[in-house]
PDB file of N, CA, C and O in Angstrom, chain B, residues numbered from 101:
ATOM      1  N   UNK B 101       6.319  -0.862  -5.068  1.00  0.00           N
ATOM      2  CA  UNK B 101       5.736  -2.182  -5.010  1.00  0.00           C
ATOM      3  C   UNK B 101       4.225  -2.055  -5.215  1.00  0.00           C
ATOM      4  O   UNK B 101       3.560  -1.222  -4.601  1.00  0.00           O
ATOM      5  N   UNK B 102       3.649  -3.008  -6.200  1.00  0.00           N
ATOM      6  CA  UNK B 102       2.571  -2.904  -6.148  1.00  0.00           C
ATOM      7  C   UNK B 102       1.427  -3.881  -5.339  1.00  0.00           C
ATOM      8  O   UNK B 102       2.150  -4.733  -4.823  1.00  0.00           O
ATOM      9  N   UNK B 103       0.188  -4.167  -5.004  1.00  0.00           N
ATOM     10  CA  UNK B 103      -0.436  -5.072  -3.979  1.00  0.00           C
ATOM     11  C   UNK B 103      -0.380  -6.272  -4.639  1.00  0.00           C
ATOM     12  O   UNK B 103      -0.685  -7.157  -3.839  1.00  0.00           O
ATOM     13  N   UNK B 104      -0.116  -6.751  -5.804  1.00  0.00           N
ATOM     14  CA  UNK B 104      -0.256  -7.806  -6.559  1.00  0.00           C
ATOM     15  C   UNK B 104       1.807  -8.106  -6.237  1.00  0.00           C
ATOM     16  O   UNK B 104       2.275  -9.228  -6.042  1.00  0.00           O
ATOM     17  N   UNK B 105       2.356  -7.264  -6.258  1.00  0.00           N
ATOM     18  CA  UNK B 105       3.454  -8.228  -5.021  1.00  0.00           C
ATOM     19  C   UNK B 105       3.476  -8.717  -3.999  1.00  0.00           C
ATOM     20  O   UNK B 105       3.850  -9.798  -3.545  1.00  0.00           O
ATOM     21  N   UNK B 106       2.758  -7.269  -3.393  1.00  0.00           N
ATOM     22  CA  UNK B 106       2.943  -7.531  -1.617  1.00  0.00           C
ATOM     23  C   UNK B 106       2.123  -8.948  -1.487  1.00  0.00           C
ATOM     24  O   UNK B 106       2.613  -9.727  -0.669  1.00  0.00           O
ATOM     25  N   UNK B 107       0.881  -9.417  -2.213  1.00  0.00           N
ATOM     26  CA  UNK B 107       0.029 -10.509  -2.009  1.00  0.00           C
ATOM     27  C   UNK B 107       1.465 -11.745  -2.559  1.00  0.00           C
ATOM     28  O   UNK B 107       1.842 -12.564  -1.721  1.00  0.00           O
ATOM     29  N   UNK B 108       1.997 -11.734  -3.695  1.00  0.00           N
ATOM     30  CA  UNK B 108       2.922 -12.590  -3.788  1.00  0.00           C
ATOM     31  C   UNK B 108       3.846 -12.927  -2.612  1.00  0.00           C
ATOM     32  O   UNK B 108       3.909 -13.956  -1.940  1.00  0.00           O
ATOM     33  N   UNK B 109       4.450 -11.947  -2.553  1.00  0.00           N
ATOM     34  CA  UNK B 109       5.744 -12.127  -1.265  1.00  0.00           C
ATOM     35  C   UNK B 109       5.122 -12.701  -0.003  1.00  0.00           C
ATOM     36  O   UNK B 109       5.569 -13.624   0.677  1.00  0.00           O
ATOM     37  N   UNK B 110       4.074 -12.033   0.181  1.00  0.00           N
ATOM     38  CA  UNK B 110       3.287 -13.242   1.729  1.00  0.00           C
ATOM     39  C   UNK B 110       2.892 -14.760   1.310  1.00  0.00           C
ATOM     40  O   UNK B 110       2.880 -15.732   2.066  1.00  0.00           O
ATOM     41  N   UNK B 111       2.505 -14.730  -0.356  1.00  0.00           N
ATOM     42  CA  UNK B 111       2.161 -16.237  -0.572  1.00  0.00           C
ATOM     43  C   UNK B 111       3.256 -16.941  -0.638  1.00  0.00           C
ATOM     44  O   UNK B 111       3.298 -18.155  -0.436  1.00  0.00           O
ATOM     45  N   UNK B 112       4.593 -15.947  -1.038  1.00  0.00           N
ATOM     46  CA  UNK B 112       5.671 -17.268  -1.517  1.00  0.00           C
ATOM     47  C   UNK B 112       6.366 -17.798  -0.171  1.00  0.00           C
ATOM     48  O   UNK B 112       7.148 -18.748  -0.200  1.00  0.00           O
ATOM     49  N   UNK B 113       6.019 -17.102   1.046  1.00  0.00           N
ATOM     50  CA  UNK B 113       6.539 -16.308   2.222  1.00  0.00           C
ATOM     51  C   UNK B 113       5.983 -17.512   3.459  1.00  0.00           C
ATOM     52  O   UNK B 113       6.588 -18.164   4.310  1.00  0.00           O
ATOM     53  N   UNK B 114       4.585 -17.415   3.072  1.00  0.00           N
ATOM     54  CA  UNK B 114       3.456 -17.861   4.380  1.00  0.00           C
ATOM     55  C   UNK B 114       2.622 -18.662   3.787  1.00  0.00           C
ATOM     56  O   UNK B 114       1.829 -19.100   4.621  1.00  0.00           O
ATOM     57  N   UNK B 115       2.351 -19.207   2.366  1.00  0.00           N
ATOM     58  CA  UNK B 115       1.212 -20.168   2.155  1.00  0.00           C
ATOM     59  C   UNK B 115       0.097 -19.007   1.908  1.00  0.00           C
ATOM     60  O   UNK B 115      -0.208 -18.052   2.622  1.00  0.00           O
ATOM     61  N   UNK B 116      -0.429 -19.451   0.572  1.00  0.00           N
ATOM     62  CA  UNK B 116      -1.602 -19.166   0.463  1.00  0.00           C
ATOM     63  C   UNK B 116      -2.527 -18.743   1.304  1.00  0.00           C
ATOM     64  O   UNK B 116      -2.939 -17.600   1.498  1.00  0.00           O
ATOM     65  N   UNK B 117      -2.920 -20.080   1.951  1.00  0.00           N
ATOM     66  CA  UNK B 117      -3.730 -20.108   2.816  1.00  0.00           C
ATOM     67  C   UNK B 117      -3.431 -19.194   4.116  1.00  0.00           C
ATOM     68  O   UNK B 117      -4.255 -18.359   4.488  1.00  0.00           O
ATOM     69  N   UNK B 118      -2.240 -19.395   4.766  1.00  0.00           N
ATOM     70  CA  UNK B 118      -1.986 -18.474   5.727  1.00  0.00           C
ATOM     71  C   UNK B 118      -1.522 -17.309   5.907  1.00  0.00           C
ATOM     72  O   UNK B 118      -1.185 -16.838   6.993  1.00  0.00           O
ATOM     73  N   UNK B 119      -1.459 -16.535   4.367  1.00  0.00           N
ATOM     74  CA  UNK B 119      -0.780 -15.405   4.397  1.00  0.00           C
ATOM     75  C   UNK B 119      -2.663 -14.441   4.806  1.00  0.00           C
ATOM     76  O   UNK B 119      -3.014 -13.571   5.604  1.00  0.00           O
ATOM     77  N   UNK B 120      -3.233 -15.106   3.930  1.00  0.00           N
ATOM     78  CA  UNK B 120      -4.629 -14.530   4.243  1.00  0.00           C
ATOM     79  C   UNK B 120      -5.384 -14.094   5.316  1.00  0.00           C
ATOM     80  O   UNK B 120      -6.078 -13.087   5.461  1.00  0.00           O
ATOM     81  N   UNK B 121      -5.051 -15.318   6.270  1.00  0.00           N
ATOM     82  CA  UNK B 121      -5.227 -15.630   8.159  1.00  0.00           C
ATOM     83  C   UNK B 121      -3.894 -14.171   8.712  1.00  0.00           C
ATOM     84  O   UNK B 121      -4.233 -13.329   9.543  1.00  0.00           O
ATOM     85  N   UNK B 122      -2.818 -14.166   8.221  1.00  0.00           N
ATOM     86  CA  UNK B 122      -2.107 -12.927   8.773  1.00  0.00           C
ATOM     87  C   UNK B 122      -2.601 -11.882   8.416  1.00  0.00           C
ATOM     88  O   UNK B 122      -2.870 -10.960   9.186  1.00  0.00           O
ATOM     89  N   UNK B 123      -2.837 -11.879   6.896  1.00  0.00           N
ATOM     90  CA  UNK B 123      -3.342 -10.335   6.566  1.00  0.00           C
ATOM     91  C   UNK B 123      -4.748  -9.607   7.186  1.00  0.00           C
ATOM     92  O   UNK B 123      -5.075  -8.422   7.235  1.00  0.00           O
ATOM     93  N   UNK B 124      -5.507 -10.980   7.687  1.00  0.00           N
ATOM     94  CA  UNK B 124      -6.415 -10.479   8.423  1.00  0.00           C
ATOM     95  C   UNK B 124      -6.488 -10.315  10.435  1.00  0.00           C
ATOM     96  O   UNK B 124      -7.227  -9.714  11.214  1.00  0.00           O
ATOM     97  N   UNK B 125      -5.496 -11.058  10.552  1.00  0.00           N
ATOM     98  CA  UNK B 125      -5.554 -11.001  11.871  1.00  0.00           C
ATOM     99  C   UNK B 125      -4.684 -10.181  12.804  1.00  0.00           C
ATOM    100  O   UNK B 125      -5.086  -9.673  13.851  1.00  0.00           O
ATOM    101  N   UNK B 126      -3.154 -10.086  12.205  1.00  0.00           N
ATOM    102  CA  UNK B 126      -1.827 -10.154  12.741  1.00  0.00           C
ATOM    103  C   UNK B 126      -1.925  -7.998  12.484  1.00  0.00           C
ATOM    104  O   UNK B 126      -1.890  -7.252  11.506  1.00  0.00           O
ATOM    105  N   UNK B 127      -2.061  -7.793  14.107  1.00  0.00           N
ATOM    106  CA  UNK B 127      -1.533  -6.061  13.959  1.00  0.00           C
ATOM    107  C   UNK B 127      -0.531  -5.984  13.829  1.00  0.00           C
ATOM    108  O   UNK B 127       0.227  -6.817  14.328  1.00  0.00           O
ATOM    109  N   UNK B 128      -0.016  -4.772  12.976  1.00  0.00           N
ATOM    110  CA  UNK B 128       1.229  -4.361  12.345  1.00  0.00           C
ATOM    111  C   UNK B 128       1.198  -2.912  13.299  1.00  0.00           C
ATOM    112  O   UNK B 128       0.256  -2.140  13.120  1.00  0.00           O
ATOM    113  N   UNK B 129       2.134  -2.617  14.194  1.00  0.00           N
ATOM    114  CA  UNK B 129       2.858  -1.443  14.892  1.00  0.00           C
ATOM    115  C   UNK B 129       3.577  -0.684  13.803  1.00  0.00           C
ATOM    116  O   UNK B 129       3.880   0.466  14.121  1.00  0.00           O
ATOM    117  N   UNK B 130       3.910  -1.064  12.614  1.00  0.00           N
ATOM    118  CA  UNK B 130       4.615  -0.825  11.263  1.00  0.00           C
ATOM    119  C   UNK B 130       3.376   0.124  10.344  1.00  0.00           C
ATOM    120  O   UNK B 130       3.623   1.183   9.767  1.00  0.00           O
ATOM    121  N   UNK B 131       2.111  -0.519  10.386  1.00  0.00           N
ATOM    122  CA  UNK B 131       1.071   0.118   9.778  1.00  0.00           C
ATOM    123  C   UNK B 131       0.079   0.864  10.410  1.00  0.00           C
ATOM    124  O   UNK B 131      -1.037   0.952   9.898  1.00  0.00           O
ATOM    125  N   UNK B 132       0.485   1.675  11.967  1.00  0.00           N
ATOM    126  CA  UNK B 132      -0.581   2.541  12.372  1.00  0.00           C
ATOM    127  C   UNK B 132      -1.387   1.532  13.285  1.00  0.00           C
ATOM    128  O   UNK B 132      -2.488   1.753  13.790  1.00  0.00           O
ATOM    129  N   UNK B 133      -0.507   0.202  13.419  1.00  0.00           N
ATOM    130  CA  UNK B 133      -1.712  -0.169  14.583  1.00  0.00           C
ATOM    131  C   UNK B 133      -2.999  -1.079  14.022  1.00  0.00           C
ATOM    132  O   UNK B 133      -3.885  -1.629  14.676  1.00  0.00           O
ATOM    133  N   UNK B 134      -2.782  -1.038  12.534  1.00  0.00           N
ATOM    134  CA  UNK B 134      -3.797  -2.081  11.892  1.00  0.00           C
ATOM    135  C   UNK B 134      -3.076  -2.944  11.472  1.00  0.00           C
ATOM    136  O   UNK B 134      -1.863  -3.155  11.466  1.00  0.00           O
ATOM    137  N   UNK B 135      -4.511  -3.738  10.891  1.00  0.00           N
ATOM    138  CA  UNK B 135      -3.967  -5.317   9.810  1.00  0.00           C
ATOM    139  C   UNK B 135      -3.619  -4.904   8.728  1.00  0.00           C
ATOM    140  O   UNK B 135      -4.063  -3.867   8.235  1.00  0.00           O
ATOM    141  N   UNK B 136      -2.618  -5.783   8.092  1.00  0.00           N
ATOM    142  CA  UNK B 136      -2.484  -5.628   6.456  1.00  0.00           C
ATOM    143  C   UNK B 136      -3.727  -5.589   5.675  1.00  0.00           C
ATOM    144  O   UNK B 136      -3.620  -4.941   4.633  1.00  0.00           O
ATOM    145  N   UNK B 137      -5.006  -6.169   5.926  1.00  0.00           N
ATOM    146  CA  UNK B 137      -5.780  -6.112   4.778  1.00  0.00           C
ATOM    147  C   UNK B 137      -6.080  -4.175   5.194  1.00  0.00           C
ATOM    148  O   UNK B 137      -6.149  -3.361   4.274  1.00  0.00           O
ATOM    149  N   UNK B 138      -6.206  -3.786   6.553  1.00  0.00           N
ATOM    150  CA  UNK B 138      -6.422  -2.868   6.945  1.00  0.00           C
ATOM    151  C   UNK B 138      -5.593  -1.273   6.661  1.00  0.00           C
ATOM    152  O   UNK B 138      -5.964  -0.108   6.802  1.00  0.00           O
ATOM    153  N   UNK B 139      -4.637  -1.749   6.316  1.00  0.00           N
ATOM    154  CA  UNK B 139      -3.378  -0.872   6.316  1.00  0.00           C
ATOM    155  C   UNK B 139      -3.592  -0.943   4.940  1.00  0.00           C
ATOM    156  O   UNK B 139      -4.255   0.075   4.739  1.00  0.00           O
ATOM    157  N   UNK B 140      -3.476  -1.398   4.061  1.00  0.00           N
ATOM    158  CA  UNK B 140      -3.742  -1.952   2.329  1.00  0.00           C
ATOM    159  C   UNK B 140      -4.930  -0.928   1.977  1.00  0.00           C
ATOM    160  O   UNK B 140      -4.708   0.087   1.317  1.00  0.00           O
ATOM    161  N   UNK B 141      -6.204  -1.259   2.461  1.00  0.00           N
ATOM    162  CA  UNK B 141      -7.236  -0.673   2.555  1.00  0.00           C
ATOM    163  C   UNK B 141      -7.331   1.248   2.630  1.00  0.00           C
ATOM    164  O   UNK B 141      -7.926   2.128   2.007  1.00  0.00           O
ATOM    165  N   UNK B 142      -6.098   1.151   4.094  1.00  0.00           N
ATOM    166  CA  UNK B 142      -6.446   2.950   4.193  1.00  0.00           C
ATOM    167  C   UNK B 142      -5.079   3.448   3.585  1.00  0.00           C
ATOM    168  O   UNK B 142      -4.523   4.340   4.226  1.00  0.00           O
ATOM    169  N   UNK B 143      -4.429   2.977   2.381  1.00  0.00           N
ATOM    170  CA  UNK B 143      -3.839   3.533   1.506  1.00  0.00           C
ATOM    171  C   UNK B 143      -2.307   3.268   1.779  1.00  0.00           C
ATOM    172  O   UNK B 143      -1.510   3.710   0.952  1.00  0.00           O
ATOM    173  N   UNK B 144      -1.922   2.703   2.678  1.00  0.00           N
ATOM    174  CA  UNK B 144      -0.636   2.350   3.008  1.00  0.00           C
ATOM    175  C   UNK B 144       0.280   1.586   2.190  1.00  0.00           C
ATOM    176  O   UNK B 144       0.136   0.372   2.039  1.00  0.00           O
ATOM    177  N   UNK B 145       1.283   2.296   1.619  1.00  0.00           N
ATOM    178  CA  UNK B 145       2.133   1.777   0.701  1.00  0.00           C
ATOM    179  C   UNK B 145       2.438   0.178   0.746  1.00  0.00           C
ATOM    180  O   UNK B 145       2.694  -0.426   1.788  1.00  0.00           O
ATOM    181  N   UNK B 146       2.385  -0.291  -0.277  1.00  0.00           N
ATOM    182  CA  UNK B 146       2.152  -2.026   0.087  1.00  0.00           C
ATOM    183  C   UNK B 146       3.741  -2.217   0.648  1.00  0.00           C
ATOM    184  O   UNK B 146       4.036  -2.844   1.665  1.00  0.00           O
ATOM    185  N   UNK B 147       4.401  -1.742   0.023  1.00  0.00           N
ATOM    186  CA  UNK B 147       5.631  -1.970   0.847  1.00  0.00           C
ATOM    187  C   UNK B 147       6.223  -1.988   2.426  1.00  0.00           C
ATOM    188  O   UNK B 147       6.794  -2.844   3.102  1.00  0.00           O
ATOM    189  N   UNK B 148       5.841  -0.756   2.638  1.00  0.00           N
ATOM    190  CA  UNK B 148       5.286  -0.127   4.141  1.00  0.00           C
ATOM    191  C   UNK B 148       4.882  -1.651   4.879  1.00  0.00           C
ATOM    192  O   UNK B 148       5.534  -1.960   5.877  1.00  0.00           O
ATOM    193  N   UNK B 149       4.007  -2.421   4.477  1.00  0.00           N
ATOM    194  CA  UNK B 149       3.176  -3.066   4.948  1.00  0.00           C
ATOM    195  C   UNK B 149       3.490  -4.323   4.913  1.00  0.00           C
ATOM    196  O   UNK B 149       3.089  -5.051   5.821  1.00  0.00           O
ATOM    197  N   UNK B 150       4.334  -4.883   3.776  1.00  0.00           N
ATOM    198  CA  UNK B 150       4.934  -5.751   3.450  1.00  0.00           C
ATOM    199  C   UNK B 150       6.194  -6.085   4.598  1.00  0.00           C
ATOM    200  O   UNK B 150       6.191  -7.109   5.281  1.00  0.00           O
ATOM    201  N   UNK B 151       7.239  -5.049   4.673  1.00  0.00           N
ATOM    202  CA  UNK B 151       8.067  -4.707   5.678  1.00  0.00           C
ATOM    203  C   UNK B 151       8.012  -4.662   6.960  1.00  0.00           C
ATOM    204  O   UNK B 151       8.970  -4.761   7.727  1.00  0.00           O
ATOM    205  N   UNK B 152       6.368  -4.440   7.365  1.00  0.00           N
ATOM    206  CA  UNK B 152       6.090  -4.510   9.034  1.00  0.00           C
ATOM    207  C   UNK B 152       5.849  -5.721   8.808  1.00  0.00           C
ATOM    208  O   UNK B 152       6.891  -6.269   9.166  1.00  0.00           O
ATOM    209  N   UNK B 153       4.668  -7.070   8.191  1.00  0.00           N
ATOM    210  CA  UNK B 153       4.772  -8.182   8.574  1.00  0.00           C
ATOM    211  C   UNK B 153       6.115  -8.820   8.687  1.00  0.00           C
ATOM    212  O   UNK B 153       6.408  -9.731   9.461  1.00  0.00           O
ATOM    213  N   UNK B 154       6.852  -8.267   7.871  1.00  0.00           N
ATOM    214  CA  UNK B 154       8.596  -8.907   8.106  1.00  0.00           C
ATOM    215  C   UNK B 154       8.923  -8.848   9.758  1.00  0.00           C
ATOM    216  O   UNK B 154       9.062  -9.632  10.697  1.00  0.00           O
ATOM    217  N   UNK B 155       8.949  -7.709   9.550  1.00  0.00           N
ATOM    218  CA  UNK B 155       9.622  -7.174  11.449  1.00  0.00           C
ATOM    219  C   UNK B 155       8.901  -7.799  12.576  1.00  0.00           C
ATOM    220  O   UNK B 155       9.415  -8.059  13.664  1.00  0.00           O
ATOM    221  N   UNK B 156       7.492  -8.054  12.189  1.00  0.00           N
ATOM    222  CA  UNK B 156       6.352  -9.237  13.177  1.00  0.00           C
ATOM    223  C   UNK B 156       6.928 -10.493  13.266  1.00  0.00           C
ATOM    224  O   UNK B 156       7.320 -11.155  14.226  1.00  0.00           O
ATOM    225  N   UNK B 157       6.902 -10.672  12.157  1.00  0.00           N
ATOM    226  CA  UNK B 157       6.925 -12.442  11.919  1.00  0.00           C
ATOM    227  C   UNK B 157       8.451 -12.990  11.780  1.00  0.00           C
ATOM    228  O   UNK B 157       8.673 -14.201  11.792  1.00  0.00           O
ATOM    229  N   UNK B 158       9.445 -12.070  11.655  1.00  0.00           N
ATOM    230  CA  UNK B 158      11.270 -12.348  11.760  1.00  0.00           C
ATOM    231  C   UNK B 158      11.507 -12.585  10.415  1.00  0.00           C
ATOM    232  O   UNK B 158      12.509 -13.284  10.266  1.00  0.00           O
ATOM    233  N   UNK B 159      11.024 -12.303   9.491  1.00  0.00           N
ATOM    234  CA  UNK B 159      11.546 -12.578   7.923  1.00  0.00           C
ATOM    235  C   UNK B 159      12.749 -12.332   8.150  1.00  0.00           C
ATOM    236  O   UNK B 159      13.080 -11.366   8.837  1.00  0.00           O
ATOM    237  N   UNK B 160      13.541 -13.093   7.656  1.00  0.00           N
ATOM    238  CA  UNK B 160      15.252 -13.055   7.401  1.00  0.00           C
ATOM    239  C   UNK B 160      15.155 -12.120   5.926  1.00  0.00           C
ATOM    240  O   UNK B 160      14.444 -12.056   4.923  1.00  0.00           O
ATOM    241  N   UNK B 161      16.557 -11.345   6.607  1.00  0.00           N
ATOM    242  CA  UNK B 161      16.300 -10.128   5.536  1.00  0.00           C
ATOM    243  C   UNK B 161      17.060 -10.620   4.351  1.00  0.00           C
ATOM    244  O   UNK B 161      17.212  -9.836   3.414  1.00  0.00           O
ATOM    245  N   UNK B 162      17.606 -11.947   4.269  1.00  0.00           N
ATOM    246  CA  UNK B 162      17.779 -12.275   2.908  1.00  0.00           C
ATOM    247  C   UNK B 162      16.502 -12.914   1.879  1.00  0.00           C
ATOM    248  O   UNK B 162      16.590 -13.248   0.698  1.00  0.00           O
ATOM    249  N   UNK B 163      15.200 -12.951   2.876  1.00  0.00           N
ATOM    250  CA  UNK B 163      13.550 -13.229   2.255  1.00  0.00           C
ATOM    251  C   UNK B 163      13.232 -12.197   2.100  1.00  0.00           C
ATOM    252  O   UNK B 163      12.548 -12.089   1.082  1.00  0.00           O
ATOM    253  N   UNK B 164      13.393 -11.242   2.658  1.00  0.00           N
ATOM    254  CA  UNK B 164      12.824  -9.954   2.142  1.00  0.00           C
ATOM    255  C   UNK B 164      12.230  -9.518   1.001  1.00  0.00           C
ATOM    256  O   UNK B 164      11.155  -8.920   0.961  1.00  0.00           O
ATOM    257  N   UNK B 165      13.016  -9.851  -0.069  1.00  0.00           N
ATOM    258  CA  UNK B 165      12.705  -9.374  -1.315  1.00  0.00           C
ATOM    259  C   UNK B 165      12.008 -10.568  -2.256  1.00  0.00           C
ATOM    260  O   UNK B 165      11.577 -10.412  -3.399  1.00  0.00           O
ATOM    261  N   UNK B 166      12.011 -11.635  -1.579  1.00  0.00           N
ATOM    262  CA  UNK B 166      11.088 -13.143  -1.926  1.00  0.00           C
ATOM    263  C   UNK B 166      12.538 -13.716  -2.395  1.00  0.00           C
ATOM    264  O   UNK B 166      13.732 -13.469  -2.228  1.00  0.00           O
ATOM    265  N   UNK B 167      11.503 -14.849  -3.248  1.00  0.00           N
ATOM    266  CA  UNK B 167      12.055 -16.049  -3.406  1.00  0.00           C
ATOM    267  C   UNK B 167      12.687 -15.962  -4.786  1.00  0.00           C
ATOM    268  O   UNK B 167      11.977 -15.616  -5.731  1.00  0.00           O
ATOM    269  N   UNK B 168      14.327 -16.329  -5.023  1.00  0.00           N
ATOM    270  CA  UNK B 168      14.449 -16.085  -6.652  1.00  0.00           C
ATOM    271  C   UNK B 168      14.097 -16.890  -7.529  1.00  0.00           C
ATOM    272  O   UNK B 168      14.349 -18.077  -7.325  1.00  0.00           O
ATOM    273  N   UNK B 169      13.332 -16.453  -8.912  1.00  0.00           N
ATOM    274  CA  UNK B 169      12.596 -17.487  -9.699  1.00  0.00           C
ATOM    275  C   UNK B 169      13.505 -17.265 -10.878  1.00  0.00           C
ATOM    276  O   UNK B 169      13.709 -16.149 -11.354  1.00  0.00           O
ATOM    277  N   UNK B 170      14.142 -18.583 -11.409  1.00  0.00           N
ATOM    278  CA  UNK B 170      14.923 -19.479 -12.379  1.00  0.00           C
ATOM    279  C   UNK B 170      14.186 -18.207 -13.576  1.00  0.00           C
ATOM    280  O   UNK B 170      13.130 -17.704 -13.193  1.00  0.00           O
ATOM    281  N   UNK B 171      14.628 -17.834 -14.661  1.00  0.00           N
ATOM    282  CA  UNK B 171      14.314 -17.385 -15.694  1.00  0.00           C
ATOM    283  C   UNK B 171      13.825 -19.122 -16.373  1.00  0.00           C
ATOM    284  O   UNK B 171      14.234 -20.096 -15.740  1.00  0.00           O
ATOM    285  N   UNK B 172      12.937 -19.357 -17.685  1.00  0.00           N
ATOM    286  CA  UNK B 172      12.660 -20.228 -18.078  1.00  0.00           C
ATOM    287  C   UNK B 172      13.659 -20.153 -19.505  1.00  0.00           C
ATOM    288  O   UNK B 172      13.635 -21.073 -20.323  1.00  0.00           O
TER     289      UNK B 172
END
């Protein structure tokens, strides 16, 4: 996964606006005890990181993998 997902899956997930407010506030026990922008930062697989806000916040593990988008 690359960070230009992990940033998707929290936006399609949590809002724009509030995926930002988690990534900066919300400790992850999943990432060493830091924030996602923090965990992101000291090299932590975006996935890794993606997966602990799940386990925080109760993502239903059928969201897990986001939202499915219609081919056009």
């Amino acid at each position: 996964m690359r960070i230009s997902d992990f940033w998707r899956l929290m936006d399609d997930e949590f809002g724009a606006g509030y995926s930002r407010v988690l990534s900066r506030s919300l400790v992850l026990s999943g990432a060493g005890g830091r924030t996602a922008e923090q965990a992101l930062g000291a090299g932590v697989p975006p996935r890794q990181v993606w997966l602990a806000v799940c386990d925080v916040q109760d993502v239903p593990t059928e969201r897990r993998l986001g939202r499915d988008v219609k081919p056009r």
